[in-house]
VEXDREN-2710 file (C-alpha; in Angstrom, 1 decimal):
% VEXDREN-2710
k/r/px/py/pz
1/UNK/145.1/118.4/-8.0
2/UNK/141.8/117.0/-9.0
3/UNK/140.7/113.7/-8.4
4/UNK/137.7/111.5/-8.3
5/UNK/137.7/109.3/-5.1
6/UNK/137.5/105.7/-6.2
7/UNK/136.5/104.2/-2.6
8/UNK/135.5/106.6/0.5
9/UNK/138.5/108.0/2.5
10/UNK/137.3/109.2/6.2
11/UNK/137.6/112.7/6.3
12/UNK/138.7/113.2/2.9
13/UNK/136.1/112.2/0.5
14/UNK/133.4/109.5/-0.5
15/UNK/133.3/107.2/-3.7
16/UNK/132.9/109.0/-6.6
17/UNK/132.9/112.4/-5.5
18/UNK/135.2/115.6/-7.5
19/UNK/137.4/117.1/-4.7
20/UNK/140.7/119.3/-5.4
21/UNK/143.3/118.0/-2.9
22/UNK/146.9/118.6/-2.0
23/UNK/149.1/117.9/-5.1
24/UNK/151.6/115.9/-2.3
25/UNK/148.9/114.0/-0.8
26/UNK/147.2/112.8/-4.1
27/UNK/150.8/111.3/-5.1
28/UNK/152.2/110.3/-2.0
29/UNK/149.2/108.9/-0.6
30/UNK/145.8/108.6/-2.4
31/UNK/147.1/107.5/-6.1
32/UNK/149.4/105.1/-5.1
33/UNK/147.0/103.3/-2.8
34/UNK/144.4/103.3/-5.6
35/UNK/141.7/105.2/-3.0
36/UNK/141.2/108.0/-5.8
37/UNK/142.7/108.8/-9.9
38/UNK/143.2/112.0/-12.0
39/UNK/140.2/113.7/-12.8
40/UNK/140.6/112.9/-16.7
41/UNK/137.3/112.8/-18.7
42/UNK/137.0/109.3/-18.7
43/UNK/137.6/108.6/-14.8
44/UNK/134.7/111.6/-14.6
45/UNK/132.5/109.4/-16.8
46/UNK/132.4/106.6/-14.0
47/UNK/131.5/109.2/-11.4
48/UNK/128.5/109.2/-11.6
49/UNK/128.2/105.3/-11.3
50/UNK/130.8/105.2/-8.4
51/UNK/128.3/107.7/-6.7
52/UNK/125.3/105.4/-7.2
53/UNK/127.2/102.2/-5.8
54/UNK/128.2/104.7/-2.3
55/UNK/125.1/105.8/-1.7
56/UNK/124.0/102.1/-2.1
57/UNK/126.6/101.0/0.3
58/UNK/125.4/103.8/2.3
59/UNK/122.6/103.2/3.0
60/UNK/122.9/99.8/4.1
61/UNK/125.6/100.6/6.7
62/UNK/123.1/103.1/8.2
63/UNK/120.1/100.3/8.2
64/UNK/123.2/98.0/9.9
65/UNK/123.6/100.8/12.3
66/UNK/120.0/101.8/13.3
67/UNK/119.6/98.2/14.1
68/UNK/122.8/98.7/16.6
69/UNK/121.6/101.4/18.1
70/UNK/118.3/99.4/18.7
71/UNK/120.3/97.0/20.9
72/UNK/122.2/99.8/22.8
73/UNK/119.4/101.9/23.7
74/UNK/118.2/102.2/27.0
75/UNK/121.5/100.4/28.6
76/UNK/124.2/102.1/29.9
77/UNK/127.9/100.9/29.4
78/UNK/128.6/100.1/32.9
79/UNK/132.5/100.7/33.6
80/UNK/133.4/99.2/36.8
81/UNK/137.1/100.6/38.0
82/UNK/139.3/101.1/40.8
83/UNK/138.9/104.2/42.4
84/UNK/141.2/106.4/44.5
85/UNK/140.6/109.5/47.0
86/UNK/137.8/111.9/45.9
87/UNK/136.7/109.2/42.9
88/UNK/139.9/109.9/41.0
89/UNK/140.3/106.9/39.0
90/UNK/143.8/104.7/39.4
91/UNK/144.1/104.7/35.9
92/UNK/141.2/105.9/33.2
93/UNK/138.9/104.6/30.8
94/UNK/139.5/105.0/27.1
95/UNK/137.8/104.6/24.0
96/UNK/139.4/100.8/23.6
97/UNK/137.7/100.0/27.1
98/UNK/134.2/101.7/26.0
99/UNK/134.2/99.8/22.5
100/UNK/135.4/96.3/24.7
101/UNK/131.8/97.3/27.1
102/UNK/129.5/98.3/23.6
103/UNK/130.9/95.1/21.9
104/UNK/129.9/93.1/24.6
105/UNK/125.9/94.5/24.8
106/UNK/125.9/94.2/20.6
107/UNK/127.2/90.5/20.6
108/UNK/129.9/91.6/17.9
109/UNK/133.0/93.4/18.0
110/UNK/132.9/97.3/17.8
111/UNK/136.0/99.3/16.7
112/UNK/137.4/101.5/18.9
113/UNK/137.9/104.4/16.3
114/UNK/133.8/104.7/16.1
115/UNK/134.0/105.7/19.9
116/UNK/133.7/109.0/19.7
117/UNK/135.8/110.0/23.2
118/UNK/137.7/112.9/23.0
119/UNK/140.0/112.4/26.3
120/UNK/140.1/109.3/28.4
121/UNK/138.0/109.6/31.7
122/UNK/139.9/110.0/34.9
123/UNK/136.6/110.2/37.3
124/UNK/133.8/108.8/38.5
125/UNK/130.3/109.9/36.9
126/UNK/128.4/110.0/34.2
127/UNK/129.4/110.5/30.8
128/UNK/127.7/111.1/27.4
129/UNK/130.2/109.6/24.4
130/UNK/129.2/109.5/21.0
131/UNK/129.7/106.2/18.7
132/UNK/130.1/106.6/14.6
133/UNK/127.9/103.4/13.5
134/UNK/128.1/105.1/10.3
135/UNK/128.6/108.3/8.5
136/UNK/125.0/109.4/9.1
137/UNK/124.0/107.7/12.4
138/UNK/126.2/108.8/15.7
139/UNK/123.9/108.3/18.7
140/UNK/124.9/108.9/22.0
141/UNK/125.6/106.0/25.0
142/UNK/125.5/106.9/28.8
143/UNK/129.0/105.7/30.1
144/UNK/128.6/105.2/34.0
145/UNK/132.2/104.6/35.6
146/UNK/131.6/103.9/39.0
147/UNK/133.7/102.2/41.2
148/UNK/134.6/98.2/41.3
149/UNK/134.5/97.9/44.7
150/UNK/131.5/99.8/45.8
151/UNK/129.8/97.9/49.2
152/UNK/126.6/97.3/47.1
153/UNK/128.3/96.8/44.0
154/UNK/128.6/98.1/40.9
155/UNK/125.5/98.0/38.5
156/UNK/123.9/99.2/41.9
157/UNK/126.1/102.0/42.1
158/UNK/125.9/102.8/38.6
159/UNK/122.0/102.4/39.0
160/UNK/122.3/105.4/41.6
161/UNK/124.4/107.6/40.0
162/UNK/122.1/107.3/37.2
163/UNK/118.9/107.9/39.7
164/UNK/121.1/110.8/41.3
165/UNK/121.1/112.3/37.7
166/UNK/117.8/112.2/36.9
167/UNK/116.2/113.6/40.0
168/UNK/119.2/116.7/39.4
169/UNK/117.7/117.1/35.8
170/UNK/114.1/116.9/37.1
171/UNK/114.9/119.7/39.5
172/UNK/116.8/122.3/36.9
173/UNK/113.2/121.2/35.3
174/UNK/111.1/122.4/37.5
175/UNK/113.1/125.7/38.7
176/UNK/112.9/126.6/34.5
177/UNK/109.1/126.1/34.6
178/UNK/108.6/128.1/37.9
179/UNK/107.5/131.8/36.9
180/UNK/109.8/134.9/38.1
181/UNK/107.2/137.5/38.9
182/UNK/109.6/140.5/37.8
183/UNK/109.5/143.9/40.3
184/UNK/107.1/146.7/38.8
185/UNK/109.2/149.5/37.7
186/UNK/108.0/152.5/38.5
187/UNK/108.5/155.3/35.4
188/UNK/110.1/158.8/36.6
189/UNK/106.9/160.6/36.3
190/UNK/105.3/158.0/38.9
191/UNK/108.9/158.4/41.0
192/UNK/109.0/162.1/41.1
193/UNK/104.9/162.0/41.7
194/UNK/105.5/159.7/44.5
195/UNK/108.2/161.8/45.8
196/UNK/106.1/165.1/45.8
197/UNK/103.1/163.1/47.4
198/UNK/105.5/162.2/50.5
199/UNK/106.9/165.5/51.2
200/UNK/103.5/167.2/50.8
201/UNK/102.2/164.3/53.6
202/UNK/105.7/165.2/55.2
203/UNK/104.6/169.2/55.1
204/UNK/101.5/168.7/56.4
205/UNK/101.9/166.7/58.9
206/UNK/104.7/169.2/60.5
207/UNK/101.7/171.7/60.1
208/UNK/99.3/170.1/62.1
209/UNK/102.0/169.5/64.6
210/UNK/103.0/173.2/64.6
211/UNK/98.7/174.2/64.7
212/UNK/98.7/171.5/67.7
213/UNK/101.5/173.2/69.9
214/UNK/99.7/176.8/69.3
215/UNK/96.4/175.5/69.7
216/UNK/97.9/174.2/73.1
217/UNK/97.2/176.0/76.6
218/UNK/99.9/178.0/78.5
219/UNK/101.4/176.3/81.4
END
């Protein structure tokens, strides 16, 4: 079926855009719930104007967001946790617990579907997670989990895992930029040359031994 979305549905369509959908999903889901109508002519003469109004809204959402990624930027969510043997963690950190940590930095609550965390974290480290501040801006936080109680505690620990990173990165750097002289290769005219010049230096120094031992006095 054929609808014009009256409001934006995540992962289905924006405000006034055309899309054909499932015939079961239009009536079961996005009719009834006034999120979209029949694409009859007059519903297509307000698309245009529906359009306008999103990309309005739009673009104030992503102003909103660029100013949130302003206050996250250059601080890592710090998650302190108990940790177990070999820095398994006694239970894990999900995206509710990184949106709690990114709400607390932005002074405002942050919902936990924007977190973009595809499995809960179950070890110590650090972790690049994406957050959906809007359709068009999804930067990335660094998400330290180290544990709670580290002897010099935890924003120090974090501090070095992060240090510990960095000098890693600056390394893999440095090896990239180093030059690999590659071994000449020699061509199979040079080979078989080189091969020929031996055994001729091999021929004639067995004939200058063999012109020493005749040139040699009886005993």
């Amino acid at each position: 079926m054929k609808v014009v979305f009256l409001e934006t549905v995540e992962g289905s369509g924006s405000m006034g855009e055309v899309r054909t959908v499932a015939n079961g999903y239009a009536r079961n889901y996005l009719l009834p719930r006034g999120f979209a109508a029949p694409a009859t002519p007059q519903v297509l003469a307000r698309a245009e104007r529906l359009r306008e109004i999103e990309e309005d809204r739009q673009r104030l959402e992503d102003e909103r967001a660029h100013e949130l990624v302003g206050r996250l930027e250059g601080k890592p969510l710090v998650m302190a946790v108990r940790v177990g043997e070999q820095g398994r963690l006694y239970g894990s950190v999900t995206n509710v617990d990184v949106a709690q940590k990114a709400g607390e930095i932005l002074g405002e609550e942050l919902d936990r579907r924007r977190v973009l965390l595809p499995e809960a974290i179950r070890h110590v480290g650090v972790y690049s997670v994406g957050l959906r501040l809007s359709r068009s801006v999804q930067p990335q936080v660094q998400v330290v989990v180290v544990d709670a109680a580290a002897p010099e505690g935890a924003e120090a620990a974090a501090e070095a895992l992060l240090r510990s990173l960095e000098e890693q990165a600056a390394l893999a750097a440095t090896k990239v930029r180093t030059p690999v002289v590659p071994v000449e290769e020699k061509s199979l005219a040079d080979q078989i040359a080189a091969g020929e010049s031996e055994s001729g230096n091999s021929a004639s120094a067995e004939d200058s031994t063999s012109a020493d031992e005749d040139d040699a006095p009886a005993s």
